[in-house]
N, C-alpha and C positions, 0 to 999 in steps of 0.2 A: 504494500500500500504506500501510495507517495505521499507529502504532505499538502500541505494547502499551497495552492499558486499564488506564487507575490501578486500585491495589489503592483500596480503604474500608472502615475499622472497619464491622463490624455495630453498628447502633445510634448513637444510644442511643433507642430506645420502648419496653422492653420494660416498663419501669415507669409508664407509664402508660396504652400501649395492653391492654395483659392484667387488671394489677389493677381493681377494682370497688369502689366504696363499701360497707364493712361486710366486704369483705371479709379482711379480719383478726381478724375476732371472730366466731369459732366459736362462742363462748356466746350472744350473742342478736342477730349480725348488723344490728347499728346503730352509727350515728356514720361517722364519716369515714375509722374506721380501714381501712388497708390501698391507701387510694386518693392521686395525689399532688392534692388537688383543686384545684390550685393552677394545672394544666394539663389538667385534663378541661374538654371541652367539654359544655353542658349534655345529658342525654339518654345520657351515658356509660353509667348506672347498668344497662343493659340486659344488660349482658354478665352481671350476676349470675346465677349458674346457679340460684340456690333463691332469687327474688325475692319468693316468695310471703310472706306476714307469720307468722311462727313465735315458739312460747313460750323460755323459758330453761331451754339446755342442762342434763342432770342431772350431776353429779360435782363432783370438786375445783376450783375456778375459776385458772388460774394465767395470769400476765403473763408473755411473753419478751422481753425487751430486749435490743439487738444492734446492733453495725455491720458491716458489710461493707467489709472494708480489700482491697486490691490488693497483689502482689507488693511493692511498694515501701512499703507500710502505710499510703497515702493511701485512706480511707476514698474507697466510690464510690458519687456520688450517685443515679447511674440505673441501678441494681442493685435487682430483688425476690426475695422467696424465696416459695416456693410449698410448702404443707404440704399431708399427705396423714396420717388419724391412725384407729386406733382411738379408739369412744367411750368412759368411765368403766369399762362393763362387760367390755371386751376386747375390741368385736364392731367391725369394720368397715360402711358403710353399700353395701355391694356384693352385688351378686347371684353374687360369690364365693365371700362369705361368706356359706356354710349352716347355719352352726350355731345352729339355733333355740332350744340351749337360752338361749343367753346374750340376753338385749333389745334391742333394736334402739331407738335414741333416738328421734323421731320429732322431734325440735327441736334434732337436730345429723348436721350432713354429715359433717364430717371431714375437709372439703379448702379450702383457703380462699387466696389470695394478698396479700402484705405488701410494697406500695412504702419502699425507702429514702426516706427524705427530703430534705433538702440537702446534709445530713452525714453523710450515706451509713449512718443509724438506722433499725429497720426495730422496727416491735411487734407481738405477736402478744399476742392474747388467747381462750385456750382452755380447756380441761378436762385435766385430766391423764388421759390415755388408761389403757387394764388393760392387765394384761398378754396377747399373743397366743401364738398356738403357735410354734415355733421349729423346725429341723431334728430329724428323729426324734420325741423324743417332750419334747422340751425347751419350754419357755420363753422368753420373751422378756422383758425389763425392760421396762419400758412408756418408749416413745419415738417421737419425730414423725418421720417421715419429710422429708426435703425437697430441693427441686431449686432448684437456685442461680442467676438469670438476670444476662449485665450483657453495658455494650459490647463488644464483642469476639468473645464465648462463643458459637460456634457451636450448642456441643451442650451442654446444660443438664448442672451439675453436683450428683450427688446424695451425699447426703450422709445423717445423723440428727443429730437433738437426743435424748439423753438427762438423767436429772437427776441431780445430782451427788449427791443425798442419799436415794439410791433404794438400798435396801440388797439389791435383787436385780438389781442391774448386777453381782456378783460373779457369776450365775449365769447370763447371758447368753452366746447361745453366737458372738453377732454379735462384741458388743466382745471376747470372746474372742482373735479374729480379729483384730485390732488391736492391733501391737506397745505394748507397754507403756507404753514412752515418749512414743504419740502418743493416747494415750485422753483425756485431757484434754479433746482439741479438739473432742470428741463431747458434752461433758457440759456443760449448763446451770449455772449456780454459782447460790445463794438468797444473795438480797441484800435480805431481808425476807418479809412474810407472803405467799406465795403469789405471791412477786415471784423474775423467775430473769434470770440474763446470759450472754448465748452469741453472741461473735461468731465472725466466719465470716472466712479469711484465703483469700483464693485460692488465694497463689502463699508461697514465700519461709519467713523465719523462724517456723515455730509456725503453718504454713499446717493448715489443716483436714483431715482424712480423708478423701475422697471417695469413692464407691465406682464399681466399672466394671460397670454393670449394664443 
C-alpha cells in the first residue's frame, strides 16, 4: 500500500500559458502588452483569438495600472487578469447582444488578457466602455468586467473595475449591492489624463469584492 499523494499548488502558468501578445490592448492590439515575453516561446502568438490585422478602436482611450497583492500584501508575480467589456457605444461584441440599435465596433473585441509582471503589475489599455442595461429597466455605470487568475486559485475570481470619476456609479444598481464601506475596491482612481489605478487584493486587509457568479 502507498501513502497519500502530496498535495501541489496549482501553478504557477496561468500567466503565461493563457495570455497572448497584444493582448492587453483593446485599442489596437499591438506591442507586447498583456504577454510575459520574457517566457513565451517563439510561435506563442497563436493563441490570439482576433489575430487578424485591425484598425483603432473608437471611444475614450484609457490606461489601467494595477498590482495584484496576496492575503499577506506581497504582490504576485504569476497572476493575470482577464477583461470582458462593452465597446464606447454600450454594445457588447456577442451574438447576445441584439440590440442593433447601438454599433457594433468592428476594430474592438472587448475581451483581452493582462500578465502580471515581476512585480506582480498588470496594464490594461482600452476604451472606456457605455453604459449597458442593468436589472429591470436600470443602468449600468460603465465598467470592465474581470476574472482574476494566480497560483493556487482553482476557480477564477471575478470581480469589476469601475471608474472612480464616473458620476453615474451613484446610479448603479450592481455597486449598489456592495456594502459601502467596500466600494472602493471596485473603482479605478485617475492618476492623470486618461491614466486610472486599481489594484486587486485577494485575501486580507482592503481585499477586493469578488462576486459569486
Amino acid at each position: 500500500m502507498t501513502g497519500q499523494t502530496p498535495w501541489q499548488t496549482v501553478g504557477p502558468y496561468f500567466h503565461y500559458a493563457l495570455p497572448w501578445k497584444g493582448g492587453a490592448d483593446l485599442v489596437e492590439g499591438k506591442g507586447d502588452a498583456g504577454a510575459r515575453m520574457d517566457l513565451l516561446p517563439d510561435g506563442h502568438y497563436t493563441l490570439n483569438p482576433n489575430n487578424q490585422p485591425r484598425g483603432v478602436a473608437r471611444g475614450q482611450v484609457v490606461t489601467i495600472t494595477g498590482t495584484v497583492f496576496d492575503g499577506d500584501g506581497v504582490p504576485i508575480p504569476d497572476s493575470f487578469v482577464e477583461l470582458w467589456q462593452a465597446n464606447a457605444a454600450g454594445r457588447y461584441d456577442s451574438p447576445d447582444d441584439a440590440r442593433e440599435e447601438l454599433a457594433l465596433d468592428p476594430d474592438f473585441i472587448g475581451f483581452g488578457r493582462a500578465s502580471a509582471d515581476a512585480d506582480g503589475v498588470f496594464t490594461i489599455r482600452t476604451v472606456k466602455p457605455g453604459r449597458v442595461p442593468g436589472p429591470g429597466n436600470s443602468l449600468q455605470a460603465p465598467h470592465i468586467a474581470i476574472s482574476v487568475m494566480a497560483r493556487g486559485v482553482i476557480k477564477r475570481m471575478v470581480s469589476r473595475i469601475y471608474f472612480a470619476d464616473e458620476p453615474s456609479n451613484a446610479e448603479d444598481p450592481i455597486l449598489d449591492l456592495v456594502p459601502a464601506t467596500r466600494r472602493a475596491t471596485l473603482l479605478a482612481v485617475p492618476v492623470g489624463e486618461g491614466q486610472y489605478r486599481f489594484d486587486i487584493r485577494l485575501q486580507g486587509e482592503g481585499e477586493t469584492v469578488f462576486f459569486d457568479v
